[in-house]
N, C-alpha and C positions, 0 to 999 in steps of 0.2 A: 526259673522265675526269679526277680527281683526280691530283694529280701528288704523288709519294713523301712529301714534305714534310707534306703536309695529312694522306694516311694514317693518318703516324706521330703528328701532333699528336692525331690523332681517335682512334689506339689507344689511346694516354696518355693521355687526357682521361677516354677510359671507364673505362679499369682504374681510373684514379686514384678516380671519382666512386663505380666499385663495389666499391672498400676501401671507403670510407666509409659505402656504404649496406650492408654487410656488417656494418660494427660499430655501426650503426642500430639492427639485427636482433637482434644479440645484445644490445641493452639494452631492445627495446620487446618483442621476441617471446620470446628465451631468459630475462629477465628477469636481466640480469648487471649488479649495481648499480652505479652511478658517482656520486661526489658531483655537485653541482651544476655545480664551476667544471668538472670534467671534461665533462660533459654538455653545458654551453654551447658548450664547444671544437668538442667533435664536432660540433655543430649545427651552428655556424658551417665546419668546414671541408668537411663533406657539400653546406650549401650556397653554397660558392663553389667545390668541384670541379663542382658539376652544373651551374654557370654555364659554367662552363670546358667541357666537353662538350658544351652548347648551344651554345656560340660554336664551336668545332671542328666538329659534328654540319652545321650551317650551312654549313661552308666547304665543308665535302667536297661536299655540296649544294649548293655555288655561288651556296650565297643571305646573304650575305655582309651583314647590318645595324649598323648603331649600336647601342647599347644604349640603351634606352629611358634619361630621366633617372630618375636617382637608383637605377640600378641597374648602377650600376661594379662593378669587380671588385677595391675597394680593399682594401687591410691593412687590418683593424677587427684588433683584439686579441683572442683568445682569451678 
């Protein structure tokens, strides 16, 4: 079994990834407009919390890998 730490990582990971695909929702299904630079933002931060939950989702799972190259988890700018 997972020990407390990985848990908490793996709660945080989700909630954080499902704000983001939350406010996904409200721009591609409620149709709530964003300019473009806002748009990109969310795009990018939806998909680096859902790397974030892949990497967590994994530990708790005990299956623990590298990242493939060229898919880090680096700061790119907004």
């Amino acid at each position: 079994m997972a020990d407390e730490e990985t848990k908490q990582e793996y709660r945080a990971a989700y909630e954080a990834w499902q704000k983001q695909v939350t406010g996904l929702h409200e721009v591609f299904l409620e149709n709530k407009r964003l300019d473009p630079v806002r748009l990109k933002g969310l795009l990018n931060r939806e998909s680096r919390s859902k790397r974030r939950y892949d990497r967590a989702r994994l530990a708790l799972l005990g299956i623990e890998e590298d990242a493939p190259l060229g898919e880090d988890d680096g700061d790119e700018d907004d």
